[in-house]
C-alpha positions as CSV (number, residue, x, y, z in Angstrom):
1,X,0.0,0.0,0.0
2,X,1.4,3.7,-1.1
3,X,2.3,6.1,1.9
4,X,1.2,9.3,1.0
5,X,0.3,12.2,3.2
6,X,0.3,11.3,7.2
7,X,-1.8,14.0,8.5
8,X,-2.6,13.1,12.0
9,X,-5.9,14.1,14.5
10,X,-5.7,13.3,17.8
11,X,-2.2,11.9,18.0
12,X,-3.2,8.9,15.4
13,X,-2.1,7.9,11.9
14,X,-4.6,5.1,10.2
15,X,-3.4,3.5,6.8
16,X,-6.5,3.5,4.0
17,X,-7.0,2.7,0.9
18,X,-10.2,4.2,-1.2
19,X,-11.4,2.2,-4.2
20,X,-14.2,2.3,-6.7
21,X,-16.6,4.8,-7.7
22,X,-20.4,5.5,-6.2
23,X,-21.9,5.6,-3.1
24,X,-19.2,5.4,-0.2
25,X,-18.8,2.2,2.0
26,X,-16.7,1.5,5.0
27,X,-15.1,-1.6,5.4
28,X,-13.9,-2.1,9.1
29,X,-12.0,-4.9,9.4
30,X,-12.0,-7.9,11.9
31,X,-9.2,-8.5,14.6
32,X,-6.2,-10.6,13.7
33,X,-5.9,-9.6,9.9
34,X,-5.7,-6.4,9.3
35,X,-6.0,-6.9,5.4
36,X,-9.5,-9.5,5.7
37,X,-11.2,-7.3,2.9
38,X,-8.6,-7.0,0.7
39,X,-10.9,-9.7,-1.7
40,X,-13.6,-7.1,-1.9
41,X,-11.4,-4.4,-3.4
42,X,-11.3,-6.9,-6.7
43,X,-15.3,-7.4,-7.1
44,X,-16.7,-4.9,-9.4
45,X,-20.2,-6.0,-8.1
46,X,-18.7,-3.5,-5.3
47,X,-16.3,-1.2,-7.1
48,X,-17.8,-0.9,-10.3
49,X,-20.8,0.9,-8.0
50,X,-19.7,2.1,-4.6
51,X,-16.7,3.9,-2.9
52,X,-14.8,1.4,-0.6
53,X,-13.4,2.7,2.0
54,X,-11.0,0.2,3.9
55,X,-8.4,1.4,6.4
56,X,-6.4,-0.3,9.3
57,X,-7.5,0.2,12.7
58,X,-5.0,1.4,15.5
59,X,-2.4,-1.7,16.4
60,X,-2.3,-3.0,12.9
61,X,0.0,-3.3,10.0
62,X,1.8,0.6,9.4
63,X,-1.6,2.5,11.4
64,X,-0.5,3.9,15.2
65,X,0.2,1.3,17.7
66,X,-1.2,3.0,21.3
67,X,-0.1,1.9,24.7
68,X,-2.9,0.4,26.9
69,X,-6.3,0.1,26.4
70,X,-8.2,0.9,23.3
71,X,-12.2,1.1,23.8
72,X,-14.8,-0.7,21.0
73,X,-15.8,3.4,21.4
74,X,-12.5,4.5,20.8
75,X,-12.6,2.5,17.6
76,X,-15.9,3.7,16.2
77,X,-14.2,7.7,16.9
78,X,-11.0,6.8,15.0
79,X,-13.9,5.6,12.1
80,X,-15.7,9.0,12.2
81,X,-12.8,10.9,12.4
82,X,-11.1,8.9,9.0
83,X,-14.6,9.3,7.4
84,X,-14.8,12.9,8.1
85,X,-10.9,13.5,7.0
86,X,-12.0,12.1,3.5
87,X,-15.1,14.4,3.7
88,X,-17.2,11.2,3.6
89,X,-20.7,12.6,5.6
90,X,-22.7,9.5,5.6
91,X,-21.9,5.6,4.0
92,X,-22.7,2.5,4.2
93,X,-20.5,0.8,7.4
94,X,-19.4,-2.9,6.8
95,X,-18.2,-4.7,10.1
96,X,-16.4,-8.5,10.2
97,X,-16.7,-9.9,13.8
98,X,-15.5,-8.1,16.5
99,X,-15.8,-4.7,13.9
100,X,-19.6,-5.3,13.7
101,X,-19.2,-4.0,17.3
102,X,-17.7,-1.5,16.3
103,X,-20.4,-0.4,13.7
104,X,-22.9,-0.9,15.8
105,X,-21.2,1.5,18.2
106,X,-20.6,4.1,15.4
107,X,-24.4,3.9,14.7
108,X,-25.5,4.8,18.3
109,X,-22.3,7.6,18.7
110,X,-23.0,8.9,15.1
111,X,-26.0,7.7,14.0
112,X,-25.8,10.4,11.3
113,X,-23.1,9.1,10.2
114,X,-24.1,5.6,9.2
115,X,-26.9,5.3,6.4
116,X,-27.2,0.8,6.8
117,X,-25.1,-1.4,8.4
118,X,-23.7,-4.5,7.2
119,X,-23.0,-7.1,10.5
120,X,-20.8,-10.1,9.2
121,X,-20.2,-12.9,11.7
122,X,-20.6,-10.4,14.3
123,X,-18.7,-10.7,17.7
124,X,-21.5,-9.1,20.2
125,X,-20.6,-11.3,23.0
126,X,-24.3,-12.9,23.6
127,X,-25.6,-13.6,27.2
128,X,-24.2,-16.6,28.9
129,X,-24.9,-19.8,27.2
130,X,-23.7,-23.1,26.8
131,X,-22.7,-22.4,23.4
132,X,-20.8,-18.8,24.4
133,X,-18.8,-21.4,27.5
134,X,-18.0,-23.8,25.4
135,X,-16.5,-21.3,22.5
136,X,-14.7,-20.2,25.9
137,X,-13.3,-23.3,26.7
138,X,-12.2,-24.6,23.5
139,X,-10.9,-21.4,21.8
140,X,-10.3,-18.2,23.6
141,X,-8.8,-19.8,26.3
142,X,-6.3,-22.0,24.9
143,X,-5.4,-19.1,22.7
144,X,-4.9,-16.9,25.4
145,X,-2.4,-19.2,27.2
146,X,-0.3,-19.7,24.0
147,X,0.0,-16.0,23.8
148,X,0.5,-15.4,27.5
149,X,3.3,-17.9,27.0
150,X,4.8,-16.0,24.1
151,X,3.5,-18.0,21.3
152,X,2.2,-15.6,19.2
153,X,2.5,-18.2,16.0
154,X,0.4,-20.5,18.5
155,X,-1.9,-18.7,19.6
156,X,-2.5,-16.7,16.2
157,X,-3.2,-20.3,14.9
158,X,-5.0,-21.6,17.6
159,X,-7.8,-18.6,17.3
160,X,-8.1,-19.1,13.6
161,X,-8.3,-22.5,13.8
162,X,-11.0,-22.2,16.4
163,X,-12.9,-19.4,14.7
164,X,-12.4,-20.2,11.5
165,X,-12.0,-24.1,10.9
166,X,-9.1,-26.5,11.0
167,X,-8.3,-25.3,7.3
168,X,-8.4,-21.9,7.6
169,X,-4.6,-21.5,6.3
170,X,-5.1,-22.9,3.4
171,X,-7.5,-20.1,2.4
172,X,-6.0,-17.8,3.8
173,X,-2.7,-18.5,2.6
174,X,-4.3,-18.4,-1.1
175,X,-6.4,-15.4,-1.1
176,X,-3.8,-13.1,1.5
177,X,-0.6,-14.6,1.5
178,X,1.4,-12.7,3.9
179,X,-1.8,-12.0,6.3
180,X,-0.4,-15.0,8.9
181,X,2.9,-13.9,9.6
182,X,1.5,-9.7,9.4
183,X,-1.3,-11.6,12.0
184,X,1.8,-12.9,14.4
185,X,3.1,-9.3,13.7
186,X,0.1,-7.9,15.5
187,X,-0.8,-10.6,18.4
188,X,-0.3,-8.1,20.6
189,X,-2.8,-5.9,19.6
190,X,-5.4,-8.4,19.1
191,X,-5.0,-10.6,22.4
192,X,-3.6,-7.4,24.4
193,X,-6.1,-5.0,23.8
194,X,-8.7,-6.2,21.3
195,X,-10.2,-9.2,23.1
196,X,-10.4,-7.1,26.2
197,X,-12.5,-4.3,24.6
198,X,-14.7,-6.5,23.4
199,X,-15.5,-8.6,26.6
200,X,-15.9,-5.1,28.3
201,X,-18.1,-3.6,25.5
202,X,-22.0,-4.0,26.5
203,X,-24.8,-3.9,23.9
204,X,-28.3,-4.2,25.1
205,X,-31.6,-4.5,23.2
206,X,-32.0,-1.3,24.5
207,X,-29.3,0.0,22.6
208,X,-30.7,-2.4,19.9
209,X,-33.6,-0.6,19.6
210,X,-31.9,3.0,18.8
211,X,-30.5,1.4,15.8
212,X,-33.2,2.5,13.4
213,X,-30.9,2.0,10.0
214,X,-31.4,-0.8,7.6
215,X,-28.9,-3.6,8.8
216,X,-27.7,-6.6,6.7
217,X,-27.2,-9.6,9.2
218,X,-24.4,-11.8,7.7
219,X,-23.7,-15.5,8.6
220,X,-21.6,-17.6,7.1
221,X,-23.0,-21.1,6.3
222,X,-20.2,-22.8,7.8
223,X,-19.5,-20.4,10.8
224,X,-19.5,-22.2,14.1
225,X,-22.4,-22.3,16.5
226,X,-21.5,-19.1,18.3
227,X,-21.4,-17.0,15.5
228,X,-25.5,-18.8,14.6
229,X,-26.4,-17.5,18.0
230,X,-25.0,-14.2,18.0
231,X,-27.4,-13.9,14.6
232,X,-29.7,-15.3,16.0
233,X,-29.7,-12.6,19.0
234,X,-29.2,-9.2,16.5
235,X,-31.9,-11.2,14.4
236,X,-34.6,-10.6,17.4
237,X,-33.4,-7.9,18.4
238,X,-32.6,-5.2,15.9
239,X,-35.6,-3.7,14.7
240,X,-35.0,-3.3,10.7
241,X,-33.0,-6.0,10.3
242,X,-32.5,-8.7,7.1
243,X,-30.7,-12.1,7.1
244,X,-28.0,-13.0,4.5
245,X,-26.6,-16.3,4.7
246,X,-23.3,-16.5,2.7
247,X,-23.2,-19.9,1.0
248,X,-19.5,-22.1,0.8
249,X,-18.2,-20.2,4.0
250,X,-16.9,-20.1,7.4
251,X,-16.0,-17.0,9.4
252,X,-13.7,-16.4,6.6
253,X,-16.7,-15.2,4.7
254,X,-15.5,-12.8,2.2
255,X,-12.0,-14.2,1.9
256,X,-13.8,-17.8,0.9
257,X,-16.2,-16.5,-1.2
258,X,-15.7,-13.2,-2.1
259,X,-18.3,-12.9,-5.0
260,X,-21.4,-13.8,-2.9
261,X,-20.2,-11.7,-0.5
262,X,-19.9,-8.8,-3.0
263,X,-23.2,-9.2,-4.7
264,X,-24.8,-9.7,-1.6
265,X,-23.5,-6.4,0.3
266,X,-24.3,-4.7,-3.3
267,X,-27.9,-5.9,-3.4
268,X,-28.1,-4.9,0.4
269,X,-26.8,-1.1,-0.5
270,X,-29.2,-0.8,-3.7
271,X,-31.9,-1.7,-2.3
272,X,-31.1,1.3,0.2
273,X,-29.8,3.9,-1.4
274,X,-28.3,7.1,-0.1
275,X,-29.3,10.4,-2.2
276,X,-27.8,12.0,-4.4
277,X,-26.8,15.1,-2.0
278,X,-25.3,12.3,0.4
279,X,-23.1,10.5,-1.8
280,X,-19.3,10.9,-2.2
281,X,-18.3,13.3,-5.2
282,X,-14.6,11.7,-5.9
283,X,-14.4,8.6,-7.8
284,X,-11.3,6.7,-8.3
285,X,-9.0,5.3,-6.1
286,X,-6.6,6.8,-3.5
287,X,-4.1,5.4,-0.9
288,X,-2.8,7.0,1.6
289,X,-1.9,7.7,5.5
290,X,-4.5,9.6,7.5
C-alpha cells in the first residue's frame, strides 16, 4: 500500500486505501488480519458501483500502535474521524466480527453518520450460554495461554483455527498470502487490547432498539455455532434488520467466497440507497496515511 500524506488528529495515523466509484462504503475490518477485505477491493459487483473505503484500525499493519487500552468506542471515533478526513458525511459501514461491534457503536455515537449497516459474523458477546462457555473453553482460552506464553504463531493459529475451521490456512494462505505472519506481527494488539475491549463492551436490546438503519445480518453457512447465536440474537433484536446467509463459508466469509459476499452487500446497499446530495463526489482510487 502507497504512503502518502500522514496528517494526523488526535495523536493517530490510520493506513487506508479508497477504491471504486459511487456511493461510499466502510469496510472495518476484523481482529487478527488487518488486510481481511482485501478480496472485496477486486469485485466490481462493489467497485464498479460504490466507494470502498477500507483502512487499518489502530495496532495493525503501518496505522498507530497506542499503549494500553483501546475502547470498542475509541474505535468507532477513530472511524468517524477517518470518514470525516476524507469528507465522507454518511456511508454504508461494513463490520467483520469483532468490527460489527464496532459499527454498531458508530451507529448509536454517530448515527448520522451511518446510512445501513452491514453485521458479518458479528462478535456481540451474547448472554451466557452453553454455546458462548464452550467457545470459551475450546478457543479463547487456549489461545490466550499460548500468547500469554509468548507463542504468538500458536496462539494466532489456535484462534483461527477455532474461529475459522481447522483449514483456515489454506485459504488464507491463497487469497492473502502474507496476512499469517502480518497476524503474528500484531498478536499483541489483538489478544492485548482487542479481546479485552470487546469482553468489556456492552450492547443491550436497549441500545438495539436505537438502531433504526437498515442492517444486513451476515452468517456464514459454515460459521461455528456461536457465530449462529449471536445472529440469531441481532436477528430478534434489531428492529430493521435482514438475514443473508453466505453460502461455501466459514468466518472467513468474504476471503472464501468473495463474490457472494460482493453481490450480496451490493444488493443490500441498492436496495437502500443514499441520495444524491449524500453520496461521495470523488471517484477513483486513493491510498494513503490519515
Amino acid at each position: 500500500m502507497k504512503q502518502m500524506d500522514r496528517p494526523a488528529l488526535d495523536g493517530i495515523e490510520l493506513e487506508y486505501e479508497v477504491q471504486g466509484t459511487g456511493e461510499p462504503v466502510v469496510l472495518v475490518h476484523a481482529g487478527v488480519c488487518a488486510d481481511f477485505f482485501n478480496p472485496l477491493l477486486k469485485e466490481p459487483a462493489l467497485t464498479a458501483r460504490y466507494r470502498l473505503l477500507t483502512y487499518h484500525r489502530v495496532g495493525y499493519a503501518g496505522s498507530s500502535h497506542l499503549v494500553g487500552a483501546v475502547s470498542i468506542a475509541q474505535q468507532a471515533a477513530h472511524c468517524r474521524s477517518l470518514m470525516r478526513h476524507l469528507g465522507i458525511e454518511r456511508a454504508h459501514v461494513v463490520g467483520h466480527s469483532a468490527s460489527a461491534m464496532m459499527a454498531l457503536q458508530l451507529a448509536l455515537d454517530a448515527p448520522g453518520a451511518v446510512h445501513t449497516l452491514a453485521l458479518l459474523d458479528a462478535a456481540r458477546p451474547a448472554p451466557p450460554s452453553e454455546v458462548q462457555m464452550k467457545f470459551t473453553k475450546a478457543v479463547v482460552q487456549p489461545a490466550l495461554q499460548r500468547y500469554g506464553a509468548g507463542d504468538k504463531a500458536g496462539a494466532v493459529d489456535a484462534w483461527m483455527q477455532g474461529v475459522c475451521g481447522p483449514n483456515y490456512r489454506a485459504v488464507l494462505d491463497q487469497a492473502l498470502p502474507s496476512a499469517f505472519n502480518q497476524a503474528v506481527v500484531d498478536a499483541e494488539t489483538f489478544f492485548g487490547q482487542e479481546l479485552p475491549a470487546v469482553q468489556q463492551w456492552t450492547f443491550t436490546q436497549e441500545d438495539a432498539r436505537r438502531i433504526t438503519q437498515p442492517v444486513l445480518a451476515v452468517l456464514g453457512a459454515e460459521s461455528c455455532p456461536t457465530f449462529r447465536e449471536r445472529q440469531e440474537l441481532l436477528l430478534a433484536w434489531l428492529p430493521n434488520v435482514e438475514s443473508f446467509v453466505l453460502p461455501n463459508a466459514t468466518h472467513l466469509l468474504h476471503v472464501q467466497n468473495p463474490r457472494g459476499m460482493a453481490e450480496g452487500l451490493a444488493a443490500f446497499f441498492a436496495r437502500h440507497p443514499l441520495s444524491r446530495t449524500n453520496q461521495e463526489q470523488e471517484p477513483g482510487r486513493t491510498c494513503g496515511i490519515y
